[in-house]
Backbone as CSV, one residue per row, in Angstrom:
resi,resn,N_x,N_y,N_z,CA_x,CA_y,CA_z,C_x,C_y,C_z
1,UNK,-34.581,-8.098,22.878,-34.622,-6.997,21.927,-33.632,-7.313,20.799
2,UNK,-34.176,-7.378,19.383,-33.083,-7.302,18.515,-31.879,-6.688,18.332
3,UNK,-30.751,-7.250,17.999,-29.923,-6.374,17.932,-29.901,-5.051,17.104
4,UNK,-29.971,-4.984,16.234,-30.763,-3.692,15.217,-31.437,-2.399,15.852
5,UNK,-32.221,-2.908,17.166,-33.092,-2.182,17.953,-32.341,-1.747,19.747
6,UNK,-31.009,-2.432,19.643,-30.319,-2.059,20.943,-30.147,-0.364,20.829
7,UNK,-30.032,0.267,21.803,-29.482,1.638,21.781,-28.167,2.107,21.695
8,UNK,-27.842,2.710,21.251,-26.445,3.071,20.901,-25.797,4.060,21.679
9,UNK,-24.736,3.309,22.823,-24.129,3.399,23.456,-22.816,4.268,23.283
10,UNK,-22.231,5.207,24.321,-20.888,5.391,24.583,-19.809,3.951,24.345
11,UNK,-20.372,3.327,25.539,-20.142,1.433,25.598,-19.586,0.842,24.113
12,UNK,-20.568,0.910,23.830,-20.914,-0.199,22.334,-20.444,0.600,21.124
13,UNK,-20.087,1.891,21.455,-19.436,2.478,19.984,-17.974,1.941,20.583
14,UNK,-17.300,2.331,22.150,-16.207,1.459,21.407,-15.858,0.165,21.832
15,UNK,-16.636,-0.663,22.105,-16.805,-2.283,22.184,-16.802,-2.469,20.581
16,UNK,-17.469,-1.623,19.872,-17.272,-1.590,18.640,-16.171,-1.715,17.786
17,UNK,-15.813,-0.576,17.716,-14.218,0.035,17.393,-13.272,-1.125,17.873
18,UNK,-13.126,-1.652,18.831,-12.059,-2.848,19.263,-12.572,-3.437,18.441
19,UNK,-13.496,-4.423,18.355,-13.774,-5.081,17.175,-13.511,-4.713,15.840
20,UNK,-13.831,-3.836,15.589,-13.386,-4.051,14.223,-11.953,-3.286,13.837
21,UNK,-11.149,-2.695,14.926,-9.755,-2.785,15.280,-9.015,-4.219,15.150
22,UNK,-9.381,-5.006,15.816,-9.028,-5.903,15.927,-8.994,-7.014,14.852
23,UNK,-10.110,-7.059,13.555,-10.243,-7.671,12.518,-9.388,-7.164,11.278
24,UNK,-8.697,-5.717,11.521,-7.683,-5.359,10.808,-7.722,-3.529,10.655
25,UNK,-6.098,-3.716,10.904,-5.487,-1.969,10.875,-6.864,-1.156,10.134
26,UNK,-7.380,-0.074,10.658,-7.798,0.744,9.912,-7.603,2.592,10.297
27,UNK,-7.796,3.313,8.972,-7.158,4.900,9.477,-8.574,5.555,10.031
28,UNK,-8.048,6.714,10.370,-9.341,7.424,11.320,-10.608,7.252,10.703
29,UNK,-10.282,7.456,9.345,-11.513,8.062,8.584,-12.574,6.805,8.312
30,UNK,-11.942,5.945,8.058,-12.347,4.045,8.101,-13.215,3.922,9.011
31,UNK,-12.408,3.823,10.351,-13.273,3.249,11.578,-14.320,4.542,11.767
32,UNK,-14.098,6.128,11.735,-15.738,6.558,11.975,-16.209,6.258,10.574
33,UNK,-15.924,6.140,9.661,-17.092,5.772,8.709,-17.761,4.734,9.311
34,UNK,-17.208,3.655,9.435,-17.964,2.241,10.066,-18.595,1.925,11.419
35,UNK,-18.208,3.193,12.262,-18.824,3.363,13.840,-20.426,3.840,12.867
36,UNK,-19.852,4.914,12.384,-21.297,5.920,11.890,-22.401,5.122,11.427
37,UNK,-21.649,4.402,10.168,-22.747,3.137,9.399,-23.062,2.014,10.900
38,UNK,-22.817,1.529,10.984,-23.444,1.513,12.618,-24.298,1.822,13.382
39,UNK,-24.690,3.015,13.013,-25.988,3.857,13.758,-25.102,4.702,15.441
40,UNK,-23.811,5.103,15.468,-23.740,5.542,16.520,-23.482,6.922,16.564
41,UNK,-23.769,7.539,17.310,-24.221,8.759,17.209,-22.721,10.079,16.661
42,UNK,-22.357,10.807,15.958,-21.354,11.843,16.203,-20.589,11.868,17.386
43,UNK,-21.702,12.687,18.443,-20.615,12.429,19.677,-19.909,11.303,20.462
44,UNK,-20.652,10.676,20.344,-19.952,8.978,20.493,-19.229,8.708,19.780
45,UNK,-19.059,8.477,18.355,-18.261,8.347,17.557,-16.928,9.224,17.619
46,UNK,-17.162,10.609,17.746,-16.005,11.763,18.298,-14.927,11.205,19.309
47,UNK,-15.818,10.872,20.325,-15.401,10.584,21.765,-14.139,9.547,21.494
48,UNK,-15.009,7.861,21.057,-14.408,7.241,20.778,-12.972,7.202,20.101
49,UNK,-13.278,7.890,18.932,-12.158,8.168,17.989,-11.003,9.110,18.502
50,UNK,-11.027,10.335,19.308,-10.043,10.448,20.135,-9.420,9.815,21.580
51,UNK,-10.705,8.880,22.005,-9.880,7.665,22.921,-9.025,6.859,21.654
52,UNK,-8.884,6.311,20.730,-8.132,5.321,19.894,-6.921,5.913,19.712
53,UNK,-7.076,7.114,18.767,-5.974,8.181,18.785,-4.912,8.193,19.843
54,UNK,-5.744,8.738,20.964,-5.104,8.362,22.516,-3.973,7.638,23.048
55,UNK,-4.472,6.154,22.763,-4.085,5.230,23.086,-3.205,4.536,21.761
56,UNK,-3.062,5.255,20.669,-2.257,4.794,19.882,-2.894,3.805,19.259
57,UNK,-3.852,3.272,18.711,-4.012,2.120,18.259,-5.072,2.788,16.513
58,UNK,-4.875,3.989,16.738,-5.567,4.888,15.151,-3.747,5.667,14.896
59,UNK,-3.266,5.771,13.987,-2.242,6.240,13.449,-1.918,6.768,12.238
60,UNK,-2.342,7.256,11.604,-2.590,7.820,10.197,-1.094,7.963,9.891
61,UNK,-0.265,8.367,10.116,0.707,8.675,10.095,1.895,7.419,9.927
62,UNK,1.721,6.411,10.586,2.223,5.219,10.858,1.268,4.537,9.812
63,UNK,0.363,4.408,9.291,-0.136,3.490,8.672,0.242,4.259,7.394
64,UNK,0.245,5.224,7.338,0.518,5.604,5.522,1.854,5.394,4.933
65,UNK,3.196,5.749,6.320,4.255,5.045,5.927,4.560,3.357,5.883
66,UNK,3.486,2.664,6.435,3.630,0.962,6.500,3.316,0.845,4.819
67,UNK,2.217,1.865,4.769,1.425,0.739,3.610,2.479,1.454,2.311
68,UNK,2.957,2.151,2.522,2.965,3.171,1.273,4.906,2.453,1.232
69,UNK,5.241,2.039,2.427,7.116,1.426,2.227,6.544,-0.126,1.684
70,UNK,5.389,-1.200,2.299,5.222,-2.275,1.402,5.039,-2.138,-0.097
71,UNK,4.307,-0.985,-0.675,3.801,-0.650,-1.879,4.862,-0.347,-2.924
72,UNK,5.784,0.474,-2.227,7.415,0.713,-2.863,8.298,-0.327,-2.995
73,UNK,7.635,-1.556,-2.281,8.696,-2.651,-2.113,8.454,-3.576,-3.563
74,UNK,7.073,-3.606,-3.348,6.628,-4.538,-4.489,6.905,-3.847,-6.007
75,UNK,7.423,-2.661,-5.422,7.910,-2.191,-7.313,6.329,-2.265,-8.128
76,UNK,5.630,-1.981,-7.976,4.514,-1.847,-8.915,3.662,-0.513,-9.057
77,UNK,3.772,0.118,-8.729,3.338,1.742,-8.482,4.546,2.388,-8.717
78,UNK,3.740,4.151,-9.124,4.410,4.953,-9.201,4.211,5.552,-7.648
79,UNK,4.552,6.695,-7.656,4.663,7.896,-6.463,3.038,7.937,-6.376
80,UNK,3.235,8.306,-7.504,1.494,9.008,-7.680,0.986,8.144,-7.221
81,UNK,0.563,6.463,-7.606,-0.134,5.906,-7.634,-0.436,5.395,-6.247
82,UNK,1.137,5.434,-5.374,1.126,5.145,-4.421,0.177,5.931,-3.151
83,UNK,0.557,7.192,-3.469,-0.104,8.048,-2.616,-1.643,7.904,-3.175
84,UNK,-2.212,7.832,-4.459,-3.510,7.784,-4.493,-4.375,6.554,-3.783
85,UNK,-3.625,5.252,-4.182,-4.286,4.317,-2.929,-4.067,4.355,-1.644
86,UNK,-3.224,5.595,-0.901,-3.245,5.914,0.413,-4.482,6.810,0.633
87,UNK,-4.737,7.466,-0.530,-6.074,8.100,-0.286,-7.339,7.458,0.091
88,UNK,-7.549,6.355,-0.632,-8.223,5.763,-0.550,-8.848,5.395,0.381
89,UNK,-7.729,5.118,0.863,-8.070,4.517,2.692,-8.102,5.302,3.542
90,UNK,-8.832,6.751,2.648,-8.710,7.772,4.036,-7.643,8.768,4.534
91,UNK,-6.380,7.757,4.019,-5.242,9.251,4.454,-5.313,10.665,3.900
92,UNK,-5.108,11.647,4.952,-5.181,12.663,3.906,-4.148,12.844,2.900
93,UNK,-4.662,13.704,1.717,-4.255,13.606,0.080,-2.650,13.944,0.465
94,UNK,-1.945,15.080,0.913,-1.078,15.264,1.551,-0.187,14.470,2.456
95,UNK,-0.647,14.700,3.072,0.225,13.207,4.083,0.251,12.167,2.974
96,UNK,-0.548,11.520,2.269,-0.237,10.138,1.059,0.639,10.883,0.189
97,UNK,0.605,11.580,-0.088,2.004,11.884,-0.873,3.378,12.317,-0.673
98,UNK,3.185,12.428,0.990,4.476,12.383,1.379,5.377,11.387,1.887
99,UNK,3.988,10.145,2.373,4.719,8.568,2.225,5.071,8.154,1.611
100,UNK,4.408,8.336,0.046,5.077,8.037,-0.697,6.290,8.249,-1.137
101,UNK,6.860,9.273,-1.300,7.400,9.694,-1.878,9.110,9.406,-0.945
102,UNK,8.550,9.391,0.396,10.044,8.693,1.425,9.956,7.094,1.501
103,UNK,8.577,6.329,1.385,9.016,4.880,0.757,10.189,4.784,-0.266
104,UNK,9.348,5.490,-1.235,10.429,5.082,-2.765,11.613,5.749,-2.446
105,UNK,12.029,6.801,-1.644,13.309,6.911,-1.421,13.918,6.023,0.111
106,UNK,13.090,5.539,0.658,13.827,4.455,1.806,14.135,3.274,1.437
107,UNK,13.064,3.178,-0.011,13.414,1.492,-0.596,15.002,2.152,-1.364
108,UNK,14.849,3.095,-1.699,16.627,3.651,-3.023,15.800,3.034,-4.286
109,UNK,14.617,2.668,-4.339,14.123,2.457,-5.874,14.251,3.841,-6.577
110,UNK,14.311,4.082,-8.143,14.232,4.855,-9.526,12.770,4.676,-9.760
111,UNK,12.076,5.697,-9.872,10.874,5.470,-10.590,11.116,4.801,-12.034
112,UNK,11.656,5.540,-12.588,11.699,4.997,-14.193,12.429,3.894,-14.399
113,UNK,13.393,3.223,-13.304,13.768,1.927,-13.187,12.202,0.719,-13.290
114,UNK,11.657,1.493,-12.115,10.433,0.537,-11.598,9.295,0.631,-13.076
115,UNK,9.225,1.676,-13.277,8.050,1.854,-15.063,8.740,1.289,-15.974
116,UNK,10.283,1.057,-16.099,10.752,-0.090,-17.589,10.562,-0.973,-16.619
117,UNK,10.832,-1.657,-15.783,10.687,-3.032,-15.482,9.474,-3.651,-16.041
118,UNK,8.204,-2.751,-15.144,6.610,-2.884,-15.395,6.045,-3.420,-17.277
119,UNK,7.042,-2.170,-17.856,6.531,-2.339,-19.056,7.688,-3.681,-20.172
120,UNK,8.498,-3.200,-19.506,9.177,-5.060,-20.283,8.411,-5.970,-19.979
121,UNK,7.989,-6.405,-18.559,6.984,-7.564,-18.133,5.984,-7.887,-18.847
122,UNK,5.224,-6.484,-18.808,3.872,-5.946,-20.262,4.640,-6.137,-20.955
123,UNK,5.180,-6.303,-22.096,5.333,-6.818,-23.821,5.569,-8.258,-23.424
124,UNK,6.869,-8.761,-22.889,7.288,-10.093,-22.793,6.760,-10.578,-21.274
125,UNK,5.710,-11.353,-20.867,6.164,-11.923,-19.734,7.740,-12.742,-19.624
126,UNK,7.950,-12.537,-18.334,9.096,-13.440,-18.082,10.655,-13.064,-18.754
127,UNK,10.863,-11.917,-19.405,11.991,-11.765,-19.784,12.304,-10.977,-18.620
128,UNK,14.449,-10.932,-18.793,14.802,-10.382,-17.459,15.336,-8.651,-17.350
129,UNK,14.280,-7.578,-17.736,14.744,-6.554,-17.905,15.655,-5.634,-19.317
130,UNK,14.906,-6.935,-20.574,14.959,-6.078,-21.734,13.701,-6.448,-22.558
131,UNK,13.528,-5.357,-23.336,12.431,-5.844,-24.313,12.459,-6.573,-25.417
132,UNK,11.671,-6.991,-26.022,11.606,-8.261,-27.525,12.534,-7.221,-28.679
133,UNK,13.155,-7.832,-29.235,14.031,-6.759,-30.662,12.794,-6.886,-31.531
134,UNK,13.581,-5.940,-32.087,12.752,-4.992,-32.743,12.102,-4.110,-32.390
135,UNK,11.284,-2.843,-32.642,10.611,-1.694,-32.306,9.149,-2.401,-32.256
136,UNK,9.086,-1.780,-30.830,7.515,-1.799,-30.963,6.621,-0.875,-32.039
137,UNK,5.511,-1.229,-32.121,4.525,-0.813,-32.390,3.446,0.431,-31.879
138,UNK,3.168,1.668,-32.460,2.514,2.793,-31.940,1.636,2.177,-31.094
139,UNK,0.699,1.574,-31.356,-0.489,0.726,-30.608,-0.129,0.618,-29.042
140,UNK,1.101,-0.669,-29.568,1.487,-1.407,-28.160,2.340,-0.702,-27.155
141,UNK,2.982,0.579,-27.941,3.345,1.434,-26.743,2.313,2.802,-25.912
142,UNK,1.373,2.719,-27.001,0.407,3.775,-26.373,-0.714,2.789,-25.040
143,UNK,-0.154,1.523,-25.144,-0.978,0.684,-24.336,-0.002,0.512,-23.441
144,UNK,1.111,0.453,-23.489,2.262,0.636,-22.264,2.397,2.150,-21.595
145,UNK,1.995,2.723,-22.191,1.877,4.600,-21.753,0.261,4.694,-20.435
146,UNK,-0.187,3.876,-21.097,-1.411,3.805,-20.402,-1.762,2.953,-19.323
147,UNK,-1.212,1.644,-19.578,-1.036,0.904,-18.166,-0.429,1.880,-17.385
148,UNK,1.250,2.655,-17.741,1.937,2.753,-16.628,0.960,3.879,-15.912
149,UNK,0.326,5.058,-16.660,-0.776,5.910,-16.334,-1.336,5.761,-15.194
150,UNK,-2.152,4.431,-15.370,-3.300,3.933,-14.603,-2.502,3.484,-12.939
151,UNK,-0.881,3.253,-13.200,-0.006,2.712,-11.985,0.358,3.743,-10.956
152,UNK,0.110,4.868,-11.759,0.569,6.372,-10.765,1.800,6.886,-11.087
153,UNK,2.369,6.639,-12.437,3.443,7.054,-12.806,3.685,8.441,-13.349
154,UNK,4.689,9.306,-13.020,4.471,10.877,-13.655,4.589,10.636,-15.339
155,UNK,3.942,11.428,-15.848,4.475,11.437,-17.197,5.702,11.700,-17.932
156,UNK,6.440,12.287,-17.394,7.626,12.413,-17.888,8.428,11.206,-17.827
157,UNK,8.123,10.363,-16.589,8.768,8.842,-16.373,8.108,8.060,-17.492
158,UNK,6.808,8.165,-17.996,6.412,7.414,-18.777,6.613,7.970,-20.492
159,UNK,6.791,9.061,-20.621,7.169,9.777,-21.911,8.764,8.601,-22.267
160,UNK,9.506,8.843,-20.496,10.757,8.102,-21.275,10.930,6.859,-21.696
161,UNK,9.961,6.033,-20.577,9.524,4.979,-21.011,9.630,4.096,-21.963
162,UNK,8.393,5.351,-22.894,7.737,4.854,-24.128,8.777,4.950,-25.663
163,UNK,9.614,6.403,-24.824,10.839,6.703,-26.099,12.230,5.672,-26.208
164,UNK,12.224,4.764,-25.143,13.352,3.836,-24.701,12.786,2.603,-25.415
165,UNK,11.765,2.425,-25.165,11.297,1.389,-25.633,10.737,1.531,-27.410
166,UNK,10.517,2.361,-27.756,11.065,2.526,-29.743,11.768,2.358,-30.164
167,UNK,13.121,2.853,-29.148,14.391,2.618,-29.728,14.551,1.450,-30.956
């Protein structure tokens, strides 16, 4: 019998789930999306997903502070931004914004430290934490307002940003 055409098992939803546990961390919402696309049924899928829970190996909680203290590390996100790609992956909107927000204070990073860094890099690659003399340009700072935007930065971090960098 093809595989396509096997029946969908208690078994095989989580013979499943280990598998694709095992090919890499994922949050609740991940693995039943991917049991479901699967073809396995709700209650199977239910079942399963509070055996994982169970046994510790689903953690929403633990995975939003892993990903969300690496994300603070690399200095490239804001708060915001951070917690929005925790969304992504399913965490709830809440909980991602509260990892975030104890990353960037477990790393002791400054947001607006981390948004001038970002945006010196943007004008000059490779300089070490000042910008080119002279005043920028309306253009090139409304394009530094907008990268940092797109990074998850609050606006007020990026208002100062943009006024530091006219100077």
């Amino acid at each position: 019998m093809p595989r396509h055409e096997r029946p969908r098992t208690l078994a095989g939803a989580r013979s499943a789930a280990y598998r694709l546990l095992t090919v890499q961390a994922r949050t609740e919402a991940q693995l039943r999306a991917a049991l479901l696309r699967r073809g396995y049924s709700e209650e199977h899928v239910a079942e399963v997903m509070a055996e994982m829970v169970r046994l510790g190996y689903i953690d929403d909680v633990a995975a939003a502070s892993r990903w969300a203290e690496y994300a603070a590390g690399e200095r490239r996100y804001g708060v915001r931004g951070i917690a929005s790609r925790l969304s992504g992956r399913g965490i709830d909107p809440e909980l991602a914004a509260q990892a975030a927000q104890a990353a960037y204070e477990a790393e002791g990073v400054d947001e607006y430290q981390v948004a001038w860094d970002l945006a010196v890099l943007r004008i000059s690659p490779g300089s070490q934490g000042e910008p080119p003399a002279g005043q920028l340009r309306e253009r090139a700072l409304g394009r530094i307002a907008r990268f940092l935007e797109r990074r998850g930065f609050r606006a007020d971090t990026i208002s100062r940003v943009v006024r530091d960098l006219a100077k």
